[in-house]
N, C-alpha and C positions, 0 to 999 in steps of 0.2 A: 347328520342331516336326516331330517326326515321322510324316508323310503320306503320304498317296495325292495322285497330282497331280490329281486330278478334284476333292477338296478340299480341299487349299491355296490356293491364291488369293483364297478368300474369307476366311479363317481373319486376322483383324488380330491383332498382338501384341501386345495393353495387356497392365495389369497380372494379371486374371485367365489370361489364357493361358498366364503364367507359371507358375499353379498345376499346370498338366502339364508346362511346358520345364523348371522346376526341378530336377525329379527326372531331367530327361533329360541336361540343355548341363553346359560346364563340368566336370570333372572324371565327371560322370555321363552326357557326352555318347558315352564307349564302350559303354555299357549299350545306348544306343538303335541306334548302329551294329551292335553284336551284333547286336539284333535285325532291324535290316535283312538281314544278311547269312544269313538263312536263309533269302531269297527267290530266286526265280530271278535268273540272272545279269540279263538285260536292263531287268527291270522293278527290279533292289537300286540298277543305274546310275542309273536314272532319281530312284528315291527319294532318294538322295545327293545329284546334283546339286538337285532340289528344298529338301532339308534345308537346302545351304548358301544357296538363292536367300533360302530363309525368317531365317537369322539374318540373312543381308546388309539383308533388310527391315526386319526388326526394331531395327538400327540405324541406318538411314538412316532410317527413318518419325519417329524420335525427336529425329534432329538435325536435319531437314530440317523438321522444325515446330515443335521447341520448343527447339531447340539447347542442348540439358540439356547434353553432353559438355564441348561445344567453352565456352563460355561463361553462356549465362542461365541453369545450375541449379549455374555450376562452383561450389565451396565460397569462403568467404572466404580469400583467399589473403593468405598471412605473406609473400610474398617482392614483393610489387606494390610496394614502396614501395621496395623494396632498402636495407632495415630495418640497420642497422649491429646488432653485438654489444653488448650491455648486462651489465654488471655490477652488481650490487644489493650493498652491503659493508654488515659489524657491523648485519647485520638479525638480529632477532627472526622467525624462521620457521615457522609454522603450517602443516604440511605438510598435512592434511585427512588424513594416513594412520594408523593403528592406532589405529581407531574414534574421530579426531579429535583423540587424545591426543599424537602427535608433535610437538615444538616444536623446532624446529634455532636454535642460534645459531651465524653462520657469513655464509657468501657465497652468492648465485644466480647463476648464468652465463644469458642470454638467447641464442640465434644462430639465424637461421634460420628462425623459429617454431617454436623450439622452446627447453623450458628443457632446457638440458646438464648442470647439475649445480646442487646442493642442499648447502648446507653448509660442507664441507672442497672447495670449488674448486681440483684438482689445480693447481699452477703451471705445470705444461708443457700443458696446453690452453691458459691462459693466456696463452705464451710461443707457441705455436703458433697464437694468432689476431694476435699481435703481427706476426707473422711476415707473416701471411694477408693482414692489415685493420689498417690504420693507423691507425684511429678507432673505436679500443675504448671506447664509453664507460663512466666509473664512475661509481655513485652511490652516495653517504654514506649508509647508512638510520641512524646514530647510534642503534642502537640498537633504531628501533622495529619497531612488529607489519609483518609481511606476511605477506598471506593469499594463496588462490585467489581469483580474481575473482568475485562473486556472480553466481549463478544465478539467473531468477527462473523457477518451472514456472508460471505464472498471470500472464498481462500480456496487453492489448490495446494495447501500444504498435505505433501504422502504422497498425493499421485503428481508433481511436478516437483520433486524433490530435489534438496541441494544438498552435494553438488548434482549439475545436469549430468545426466548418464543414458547412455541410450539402452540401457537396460532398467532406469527407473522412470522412465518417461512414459507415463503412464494417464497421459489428463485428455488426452482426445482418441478418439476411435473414428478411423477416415472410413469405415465401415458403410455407411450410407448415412443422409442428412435426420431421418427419423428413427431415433433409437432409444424407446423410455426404457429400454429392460436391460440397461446396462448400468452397472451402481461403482457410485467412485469408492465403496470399500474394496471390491475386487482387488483395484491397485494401489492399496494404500499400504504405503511403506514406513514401515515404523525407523529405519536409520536416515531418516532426513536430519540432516544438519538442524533445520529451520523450526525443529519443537523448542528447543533450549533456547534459543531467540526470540520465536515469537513471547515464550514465558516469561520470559526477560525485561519486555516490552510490556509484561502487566497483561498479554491476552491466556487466558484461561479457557476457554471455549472456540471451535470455529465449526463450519456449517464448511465441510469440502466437498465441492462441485465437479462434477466433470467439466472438460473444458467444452469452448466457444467454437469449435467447428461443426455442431452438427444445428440442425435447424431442431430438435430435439437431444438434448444431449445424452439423458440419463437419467439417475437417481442417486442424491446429494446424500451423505449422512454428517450424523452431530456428532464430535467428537470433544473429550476433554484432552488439552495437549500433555498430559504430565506422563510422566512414564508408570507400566504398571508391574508386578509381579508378572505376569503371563507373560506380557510383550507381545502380545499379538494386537494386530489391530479391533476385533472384537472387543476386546475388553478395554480400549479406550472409548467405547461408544457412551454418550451423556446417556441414552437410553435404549434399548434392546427396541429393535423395528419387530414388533411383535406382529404388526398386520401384512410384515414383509410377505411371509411364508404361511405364516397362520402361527399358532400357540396362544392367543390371545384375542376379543374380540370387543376390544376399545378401540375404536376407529377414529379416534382422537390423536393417536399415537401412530401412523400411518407415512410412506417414506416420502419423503422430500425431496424432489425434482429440477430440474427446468428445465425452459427453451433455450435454443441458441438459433441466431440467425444469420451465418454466416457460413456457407458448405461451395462457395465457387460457385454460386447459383443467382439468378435473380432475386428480385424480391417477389415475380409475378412468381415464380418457381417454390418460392417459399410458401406463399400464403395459399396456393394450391396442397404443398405437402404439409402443414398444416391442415387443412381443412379435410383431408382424406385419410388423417390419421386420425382427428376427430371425428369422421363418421363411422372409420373401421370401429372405433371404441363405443360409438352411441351406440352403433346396431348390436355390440358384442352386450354392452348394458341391458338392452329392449328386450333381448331374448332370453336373458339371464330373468329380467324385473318376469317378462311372462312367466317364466317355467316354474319360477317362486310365487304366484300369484295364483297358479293351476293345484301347485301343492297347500300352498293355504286356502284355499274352497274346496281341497278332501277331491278334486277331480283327478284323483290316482288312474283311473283308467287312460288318460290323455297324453301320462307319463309314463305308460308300459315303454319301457323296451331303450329308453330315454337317459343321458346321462345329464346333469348339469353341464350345461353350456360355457366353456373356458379356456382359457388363450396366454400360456403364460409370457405371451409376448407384451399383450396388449392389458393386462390384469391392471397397473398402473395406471395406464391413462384413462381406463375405467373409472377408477379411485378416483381421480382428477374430477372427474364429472359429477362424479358423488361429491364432491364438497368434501373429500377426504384426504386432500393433499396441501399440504406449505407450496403452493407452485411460484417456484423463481423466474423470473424472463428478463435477459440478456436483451438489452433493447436503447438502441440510442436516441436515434430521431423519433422528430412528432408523425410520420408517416409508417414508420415499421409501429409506433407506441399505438395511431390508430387501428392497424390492422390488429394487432393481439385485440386491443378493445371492442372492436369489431365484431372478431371470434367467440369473446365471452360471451358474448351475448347472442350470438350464433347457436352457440351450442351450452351455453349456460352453467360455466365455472369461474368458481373465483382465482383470484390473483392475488399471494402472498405480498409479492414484492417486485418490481420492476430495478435492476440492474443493472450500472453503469448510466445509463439514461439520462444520457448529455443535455437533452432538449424537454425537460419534462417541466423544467421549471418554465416554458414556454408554453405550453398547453394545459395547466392546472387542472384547468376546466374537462379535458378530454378524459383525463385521469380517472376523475370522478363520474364516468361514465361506465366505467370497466362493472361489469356483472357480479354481484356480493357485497361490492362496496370499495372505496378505496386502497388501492397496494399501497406500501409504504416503498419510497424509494433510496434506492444503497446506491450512493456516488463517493466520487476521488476529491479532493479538495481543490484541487490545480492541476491533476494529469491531463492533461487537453490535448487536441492537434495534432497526434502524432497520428492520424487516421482522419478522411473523410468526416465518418459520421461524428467523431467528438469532436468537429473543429469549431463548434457553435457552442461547446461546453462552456460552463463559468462558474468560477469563485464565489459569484452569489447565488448558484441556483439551492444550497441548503435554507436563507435567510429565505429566499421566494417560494420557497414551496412552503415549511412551516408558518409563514406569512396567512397564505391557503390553507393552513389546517390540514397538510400532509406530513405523515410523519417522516422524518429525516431521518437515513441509516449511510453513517461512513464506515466505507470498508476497505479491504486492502486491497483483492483481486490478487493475493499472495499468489506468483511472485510479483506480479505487476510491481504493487508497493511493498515490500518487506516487512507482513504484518510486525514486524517489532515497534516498527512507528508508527501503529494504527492511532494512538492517542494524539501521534503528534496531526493528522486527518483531522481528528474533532478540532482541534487547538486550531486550525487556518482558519476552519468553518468559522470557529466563533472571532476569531481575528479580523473574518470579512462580516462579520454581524448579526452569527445566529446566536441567537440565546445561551448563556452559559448554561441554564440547565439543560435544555433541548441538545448542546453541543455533547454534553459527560451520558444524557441517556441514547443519544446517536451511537454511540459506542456498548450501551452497557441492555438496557432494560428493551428497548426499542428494535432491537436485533433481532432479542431473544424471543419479544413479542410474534416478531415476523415469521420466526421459524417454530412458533408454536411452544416455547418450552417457558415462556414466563412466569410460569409456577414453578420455575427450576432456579431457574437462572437469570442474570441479568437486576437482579435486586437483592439486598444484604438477607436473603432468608428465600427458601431453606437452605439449599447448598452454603457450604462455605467457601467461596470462591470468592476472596479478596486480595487487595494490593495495598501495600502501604508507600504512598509516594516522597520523594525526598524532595517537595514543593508540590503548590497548588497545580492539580491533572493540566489545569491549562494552559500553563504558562511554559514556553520554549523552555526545552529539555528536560521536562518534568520525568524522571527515574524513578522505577520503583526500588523501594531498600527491601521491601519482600514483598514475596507474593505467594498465596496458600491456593492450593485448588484440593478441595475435599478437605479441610483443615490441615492439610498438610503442605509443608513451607518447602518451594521451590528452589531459592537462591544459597548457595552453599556458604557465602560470606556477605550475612546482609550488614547495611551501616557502612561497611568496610570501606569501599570505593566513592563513595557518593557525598557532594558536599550538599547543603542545605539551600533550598533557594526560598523564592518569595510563597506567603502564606498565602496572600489574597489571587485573587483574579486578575487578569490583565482588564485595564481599563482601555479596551482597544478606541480604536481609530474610527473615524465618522466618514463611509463608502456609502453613505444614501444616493448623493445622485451617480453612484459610481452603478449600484445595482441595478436603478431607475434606466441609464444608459441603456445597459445590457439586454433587458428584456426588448427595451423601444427598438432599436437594434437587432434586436437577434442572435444574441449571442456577437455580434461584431461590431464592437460600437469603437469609434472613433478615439487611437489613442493618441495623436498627435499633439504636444505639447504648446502651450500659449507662451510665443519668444517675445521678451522682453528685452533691453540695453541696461535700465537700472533698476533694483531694488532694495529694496531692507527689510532687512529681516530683526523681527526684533524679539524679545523674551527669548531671546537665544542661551541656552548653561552652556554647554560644552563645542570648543572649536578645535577640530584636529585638522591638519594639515601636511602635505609631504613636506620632510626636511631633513636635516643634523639629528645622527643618533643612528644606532644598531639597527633599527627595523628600519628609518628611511621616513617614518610618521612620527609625529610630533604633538603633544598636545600645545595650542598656543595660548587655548585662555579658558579655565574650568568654568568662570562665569563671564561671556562674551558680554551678555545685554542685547547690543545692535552689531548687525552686522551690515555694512556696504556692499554693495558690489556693483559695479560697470563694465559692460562689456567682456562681462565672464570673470572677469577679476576684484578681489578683496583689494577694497578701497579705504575703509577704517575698518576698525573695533573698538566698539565701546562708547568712545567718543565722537556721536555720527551725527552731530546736530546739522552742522555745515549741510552736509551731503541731505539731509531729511529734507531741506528746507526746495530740493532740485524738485523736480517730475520724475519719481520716484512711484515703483507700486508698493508699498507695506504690507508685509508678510508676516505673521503674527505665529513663531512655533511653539506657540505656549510651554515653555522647558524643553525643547527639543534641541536636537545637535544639528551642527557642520563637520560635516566631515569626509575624507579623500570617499570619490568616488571609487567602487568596487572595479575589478579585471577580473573577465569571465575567461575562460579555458576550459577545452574536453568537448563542448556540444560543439555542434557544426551552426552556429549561428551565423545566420546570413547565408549561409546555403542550403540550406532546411528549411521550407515552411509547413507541409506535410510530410511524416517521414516516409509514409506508407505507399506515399500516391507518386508514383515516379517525377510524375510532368510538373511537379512543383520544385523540384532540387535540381541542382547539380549535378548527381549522380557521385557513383564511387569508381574512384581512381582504379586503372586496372593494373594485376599484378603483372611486372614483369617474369616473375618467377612462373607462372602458367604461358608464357611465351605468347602473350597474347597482343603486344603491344604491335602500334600500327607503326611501321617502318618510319613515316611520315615525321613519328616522332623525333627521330632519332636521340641523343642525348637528353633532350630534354624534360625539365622533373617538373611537374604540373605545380602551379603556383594557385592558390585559393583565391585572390586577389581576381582573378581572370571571372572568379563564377559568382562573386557577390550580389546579391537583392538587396535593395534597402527597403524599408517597411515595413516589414513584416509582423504578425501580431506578438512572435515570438521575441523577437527584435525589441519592441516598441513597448513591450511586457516587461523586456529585463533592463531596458532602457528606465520605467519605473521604476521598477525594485532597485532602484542606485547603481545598477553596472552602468558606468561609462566608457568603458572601455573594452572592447569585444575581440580576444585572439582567436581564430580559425583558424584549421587546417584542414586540408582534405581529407574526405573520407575513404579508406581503402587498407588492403593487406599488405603488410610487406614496406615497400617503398609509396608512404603515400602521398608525401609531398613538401610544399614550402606552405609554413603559415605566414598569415597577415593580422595586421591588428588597423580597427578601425572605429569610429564611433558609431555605436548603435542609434544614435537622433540624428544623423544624416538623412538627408532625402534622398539622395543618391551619389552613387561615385565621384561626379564632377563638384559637388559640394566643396568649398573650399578646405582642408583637413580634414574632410574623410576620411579618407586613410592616414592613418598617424604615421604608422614603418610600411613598408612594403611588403619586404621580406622579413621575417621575424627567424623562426628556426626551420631546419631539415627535421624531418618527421617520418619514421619508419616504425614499424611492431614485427616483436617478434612473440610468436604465441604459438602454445600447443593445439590451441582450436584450428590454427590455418590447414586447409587441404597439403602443404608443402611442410617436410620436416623439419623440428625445430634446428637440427646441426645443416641444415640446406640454410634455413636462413642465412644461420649466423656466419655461413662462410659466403655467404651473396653479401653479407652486409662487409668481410674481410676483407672482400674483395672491389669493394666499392673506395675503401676506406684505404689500403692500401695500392689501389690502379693509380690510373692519371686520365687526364682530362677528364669529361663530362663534364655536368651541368653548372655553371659557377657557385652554387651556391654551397654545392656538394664541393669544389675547388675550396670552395672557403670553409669551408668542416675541416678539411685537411690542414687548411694553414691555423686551425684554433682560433678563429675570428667568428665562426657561427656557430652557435649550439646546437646537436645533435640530440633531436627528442626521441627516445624511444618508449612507444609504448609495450609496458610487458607486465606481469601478475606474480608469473614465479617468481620464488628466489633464488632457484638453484639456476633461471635463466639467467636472472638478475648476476648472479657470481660467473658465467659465463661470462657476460657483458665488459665486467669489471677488468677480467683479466683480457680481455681484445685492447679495452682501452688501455692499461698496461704496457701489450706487445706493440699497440701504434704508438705511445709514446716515447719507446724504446727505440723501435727502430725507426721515427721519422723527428725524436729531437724535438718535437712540438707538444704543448699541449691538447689534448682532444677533448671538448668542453663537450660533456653528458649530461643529461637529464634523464630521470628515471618518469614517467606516467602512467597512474594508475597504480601499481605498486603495490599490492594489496599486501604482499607477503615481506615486505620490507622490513618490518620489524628481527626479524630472522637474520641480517645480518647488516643491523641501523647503524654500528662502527666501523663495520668496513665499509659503506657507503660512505659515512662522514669523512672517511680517512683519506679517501680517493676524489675529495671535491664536486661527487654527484650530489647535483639537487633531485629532490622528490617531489612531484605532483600529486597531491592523495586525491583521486578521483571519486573516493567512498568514503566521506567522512563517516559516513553510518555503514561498515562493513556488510556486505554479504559475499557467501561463499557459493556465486553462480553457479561456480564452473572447477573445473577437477585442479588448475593452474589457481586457483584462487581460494582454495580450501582451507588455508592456515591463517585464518583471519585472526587478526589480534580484536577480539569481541567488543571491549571498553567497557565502562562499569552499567551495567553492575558486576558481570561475569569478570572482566577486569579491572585492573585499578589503573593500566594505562590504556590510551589509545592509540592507534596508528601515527598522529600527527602530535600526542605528548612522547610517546615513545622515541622518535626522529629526530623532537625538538631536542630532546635529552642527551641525544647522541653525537649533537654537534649537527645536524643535516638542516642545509638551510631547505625550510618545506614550504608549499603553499600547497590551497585547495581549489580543485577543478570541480567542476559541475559537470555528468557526462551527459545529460538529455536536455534538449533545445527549452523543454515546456517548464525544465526548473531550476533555468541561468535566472529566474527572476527573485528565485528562493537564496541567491548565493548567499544572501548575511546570512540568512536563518541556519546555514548548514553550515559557516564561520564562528555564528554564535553559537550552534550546539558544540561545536568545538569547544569554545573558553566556557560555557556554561558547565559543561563535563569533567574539566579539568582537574578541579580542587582543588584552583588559584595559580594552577603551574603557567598558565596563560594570562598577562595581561591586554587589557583592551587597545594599546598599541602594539603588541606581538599578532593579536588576532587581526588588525585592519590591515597589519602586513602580511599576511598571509593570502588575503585576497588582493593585494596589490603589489607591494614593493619587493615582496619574496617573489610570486609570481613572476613578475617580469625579468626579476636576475636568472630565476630558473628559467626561464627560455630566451636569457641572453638578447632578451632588447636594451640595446647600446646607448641609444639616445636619449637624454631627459622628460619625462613622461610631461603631460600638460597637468596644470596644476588645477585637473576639473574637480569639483565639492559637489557635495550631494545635502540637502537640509530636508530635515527630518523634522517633522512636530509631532507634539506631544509624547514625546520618549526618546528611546535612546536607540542606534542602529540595531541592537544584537538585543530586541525583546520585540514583542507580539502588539506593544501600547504605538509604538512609532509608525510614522506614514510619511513616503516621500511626498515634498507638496514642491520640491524643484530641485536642480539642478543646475550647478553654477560653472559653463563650460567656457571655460579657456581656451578647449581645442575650437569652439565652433564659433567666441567671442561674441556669448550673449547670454543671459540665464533662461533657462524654460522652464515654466510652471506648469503644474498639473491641477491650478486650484483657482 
């Protein structure tokens, strides 16, 4: 810096001191010598030599304590592995350049980390690594997509690590609501389970955040997920935060933050602590900008005795005001979206990007008011309602905002969503109708824009951060067969697991006035169905139905034509003239299917409309096992039947997406209850068949998470199983006439389990009908389950290992070649799949169809519709003949991204309902 030597010495070079060296070092460091040189000679010597003592400090204070240069902040390095040349041939090329639309067919060159060419690969480069490097490798792409590696701008991967531990829990600091001087490298843990998954899933990059409790949370960093030589988390940084501490003075390259607005506090409590953490920082700027403006007009007399003015509290949200930060804000409504807009322009910073931001596609306009210019904003595709503020969220706010020339960013919110499926994010967006390019740079180039690193990353040059997909990115269950980050290949057996799917795009479905709704609305537009007595449906291909045969569904006619129906019920095929000629509505599914409507299980539907908000549910059953039960009760086991809603958007959402059929159970530890099954397009209880059973199965968990241990449980559950009297239904567990759901994760619980059921069988002569739910670890012992007659619920068809009980996931390809529910299948275990959160019982095909889409044929499309239906209800032992309600589909087929239900053909309710 440029000084007096009486204050130098005390003057430290962080990052605020920069805010005066910038303008001085470096190309602007003759600016500050001029001005030395108009002092007397002896005292110009002395400032010189000082100037240089000062940068020599300035670097050695940085390497000598945090060794940013040398190593612990160096970038992740392409050349540590001494990475051979790659060649990528007859790929499909998705370059992310001219506004997403480029698609090369051709060749990629890798060398170096870096990609060399795109396309037409000259042959004398070719020829001249031959020369170089004896071990050129080639790979065949036959054709398919390759992209840039996915982005993610939203992830707690490191500091919210799997498994949860409360030694690596590390994503919030309850410290106080404004806290920018804490940085989510601190906790970031390089043994997360979730790098080799999310790489798995094709992300190559993520932006980790601290978390959502503070009204300020921190300082975010970029990291590449691959693993490094060091192993430390420094050196998985995309780039070395040079203006962290100082070593560098590109203020281009400066750290990456956000707000949070959520600390148990108001929102009048918020926008105050906001507003007085921005003044602490303008005043800490004002006095910084004078004391640099005193030393650039040579008024050194003014600065006797003076050090630069600095706060390494506040140095960042200084930055922030300088226009020198990626600033992220955590923000859902249009009234918390005003106040940050409000602020910017209070106090005069820009906004990278707005986060989560359920309601933004409602306010466009307010958006574009924010100070700098437009944030781009990072949403869920369908995570909605589980909270107040996202209960206005919707599946169209990506189409409406790019609509307005906002840029669209899906993220994961890892763990929220389990970035491995961040592609499958983009793939909904463009399902509900954002642009296929707009949908692949949502993920890719559009991120990386936001966090500043678009000349890194997020487009096929320079890094080599690619994936090679086994089908078009957008289409349901698109897998990467490899993935390179720094030219170097991620997946230890690519090709291996993965079958080939469709080249092209999904030619989705037509939700214009579905989006139209929403905004008019507000987010809550009207889902209730238009009931009809008769229709036809006609350009119908494919009719499946419950019936004769192993799974219980049947296909009846590959090419139906017409189909009849009245009063809920299939009245012809094929031959529908007679019937056409009634008052009839005609239904046109241009090649689409009929077929059995879906059975949801695992979410608490119909007792959940908010999860977060008490005064909208049911509540959770209490355990007896903490002795807390009210006398009043006595025997008796809470029945879910008792606490049902009808309506609901969550309800009435999966009621669309094809479940017709909705099993609950209580929510709670231990002993939670009796489930019910009922129709989700009831208006309420008294509706005639509403409720289809009553009683469905007895439902307990036994888990290592519970406050109570797990050998407590299981002799509370021995003892349940072996007493006498209580609750009838618990009577009828004992006689082998009701199934007994347990939910549980281990499988060393799981082989406990096994052998209870055993010793009751032994000694009470009956059999004891079990279900396993959730399951995670099932694979582990899929023979002896099968041998013992337990059914499986796979609660996670797309595994993750939350929690320490749930750690030995069977991954599925690409990392395996089986999965949870081919594993099971293979073992004799009759299985079906659960959906465990309210907001994505609407998604049940799509998480059916990534099942058989996964497979590699071991799955046919009648094995898969019994899985969500006819398996399902054997595994929780509903007794009685289900209704024969249909679900019709246009334009595609149930288990792909082209299909759209346009009604439902309900026998329980004896009438069909249209959504069109």
């Amino acid at each position: 810096m440029c000084s007096e030597p009486n204050w130098l010495p005390t003057c430290y070079p962080r990052a605020t001191t920069r805010t005066c060296l910038s303008r001085w070092t470096g190309s602007s460091s003759q600016a500050c010598l001029s001005l030395l040189a108009t002092r007397p000679p002896l005292r110009r010597r002395a400032s010189l030599v000082l100037f240089a003592i000062t940068v020599v400090i300035f670097v050695l204070f940085h390497s000598s304590t945090l060794s940013f240069l040398s190593s612990a902040f160096s970038p992740s390095d392409p050349h540590e592995l001494n990475t051979k040349p790659i060649l990528v041939r007859n790929a499909t090329i998705w370059t992310a350049a001219n506004d997403g639309h480029e698609i090369l067919t051709g060749d990629l060159l890798m060398h170096r980390g870096l990609v060399k060419a795109i396309g037409n690969v000259p042959l004398s480069i070719i020829q001249q690594l031959e020369l170089e490097v004896v071990n050129l490798e080639i790979v065949d792409a036959h054709g398919a997509w390759v992209t840039p590696g996915i982005v993610d701008l939203h992830s707690h991967i490191g500091v919210g690590s799997a498994p949860e531990l409360d030694g690596t829990d590390d994503t919030n600091s309850y410290g106080a609501p404004i806290l920018p001087w804490l940085r989510s490298i601190d906790g970031l843990n390089t043994h997360d389970a979730s790098y080799e998954l999310a790489m798995a899933g094709g992300v190559t990059t993520a932006q980790i955040l601290p978390g959502s409790a503070d009204n300020i949370g921190g300082q975010a960093f970029i990291m590449k997920l691959r693993p490094t030589a060091e192993r430390s988390p420094s050196s998985m940084l995309l780039e070395p935060p040079y203006t962290l501490n100082g070593s560098h003075f590109d203020h281009s390259l400066t750290p990456r933050w956000r707000h949070m607005n959520a600390y148990g506090i108001t929102r009048l409590d918020s926008g105050w602590n906001f507003r007085a953490a921005y003044d602490n920082a303008r005043k800490l700027r004002d006095v910084q900008d004078a004391f640099c403006a005193k030393a650039e007009s040579n008024s050194w007399d003014d600065l006797t005795g003076k050090i630069f003015p600095e706060d390494l509290q506040w140095e960042s949200l200084v930055d922030v005001l300088r226009g020198r930060v990626k600033l992220a804000v955590h923000c859902y409504e249009a009234v918390d979206l005003d106040g940050i807009v409000r602020l910017t322009n209070e106090f005069e910073f820009p906004v990278a990007s707005f986060h989560h931001a359920g309601e933004t596609y409602l306010v466009p306009g307010l958006l574009k008011k924010t100070w700098g210019g437009t944030p781009a904003v990072a949403l869920f595709a369908s995570n909605f309602r589980k909270k107040r503020e996202a209960y206005r969220g919707s599946e169209f706010a990506p189409r409406v905002l790019a609509k307005h020339g906002i840029d669209v960013v899906m993220k994961s919110d890892h763990p929220v969503v389990n970035s491995r499926y961040l592609l499958h994010e983009a793939a909904q967006a463009h399902y509900y109708g954002l642009d296929p390019a707009l949908a692949l740079l949502s993920i890719t180039y559009t991120p990386a824009a936001a966090m500043g690193m678009g000349h890194r990353i997020g487009m096929l040059k320079p890094d080599p951060d690619i994936v090679i997909w086994s089908s078009h990115p957008l289409s349901l269950a698109s897998t990467p067969t490899q993935v390179y980050i720094d030219g170097i290949p991620q997946l230890s057996l690519p090709n291996r697991y993965i079958a080939n799917g469709p080249t092209t795009p999904p030619r989705t479905p037509n939700f214009d006035s579905e989006a139209v709704a929403a905004v008019v609305h507000e987010g809550v537009p009207p889902l209730e169905p238009r009931s009809i007595t008769g229709v036809l449906f006609v350009n119908v291909s494919g009719l499946y139905m419950r019936g004769e045969g192993s799974s219980g569904v049947m296909r009846v006619s590959e090419q139906a034509g017409s189909v009849g129906v009245e009063d809920g019920r299939v009245v012809c095929v094929g031959q529908c003239s007679d019937f056409a000629e009634g008052v009839v509505d005609i239904v046109d599914l241009e090649g689409g299917t009929i077929t059995p409507g879906l059975t949801s299980f695992g979410a608490p539907l119909g007792l959940v409309e908010i999860r977060l908000e008490p005064s909208t549910n049911d509540g959770r059953v209490r355990n007896p096992l903490d002795g807390d039960l009210p006398a009043v009760l006595g025997d008796t086991v809470m029945r879910a039947q008792d606490g049902l809603m009808f309506g609901g958007q969550n309800l009435l959402l999966a009621y669309r997406g094809g479940v017709t059929t909705a099993i609950t159970a209580p929510s709670g530890t231990f002993l939670q209850g009796i489930s019910t099954a009922f129709s989700p397009g009831a208006a309420h209880a008294r509706v005639e068949n509403a409720s289809i059973v009553d009683e469905v199965a007895l439902h307990v968990a036994v888990s290592m998470s519970s406050r109570i241990g797990v050998s407590t449980q299981v002799a509370a559950l021995r003892n349940m199983l072996f007493g006498e009297g209580g609750d009838e239904v618990l009577r009828s567990v004992r006689k082998g006439k009701t199934t007994l759901v347990v939910d549980v994760e281990n499988a060393d619980i799981m082989a406990t389990l096994l052998r209870l059921k055993d010793e009751y069988e032994v000694h009470s002569g009956r059999e004891l009908r079990m279900t396993f739910a959730g399951a995670i670890e099932a694979h582990l012992l899929a023979y002896e389950i099968a041998k013992t007659g337990v059914s499986v619920i796979v609660m996670q068809s797309k595994p993750y290992p939350s929690t320490w009980e749930q750690r030995r996931i069977l991954a599925g390809p690409p990392i395996t070649q089986e999965s949870l529910v081919t594993a099971l299948l293979k073992a004799g275990v009759n299985v079906a799949i659960g959906v465990v959160d309210e907001h994505n019982v609407r998604n049940t095909r799509f998480e059916v169809g990534w099942s058989l889409l996964t497979s590699n044929g071991t799955i046919d499309r009648t094995t898969a519709l019994a899985l969500a239906t006819t398996n399902l209800e054997t595994a929780l032992g509903v007794q009685r003949e289900m209704p024969q309600d249909l679900v019709a589909y246009r334009g595609g087929d149930v288990f792909d991204f082209e299909a759209k239900v346009v009604g439902v053909i309900s026998e329980t309710l004896g009438r069909t309902d249209l959504f069109v």
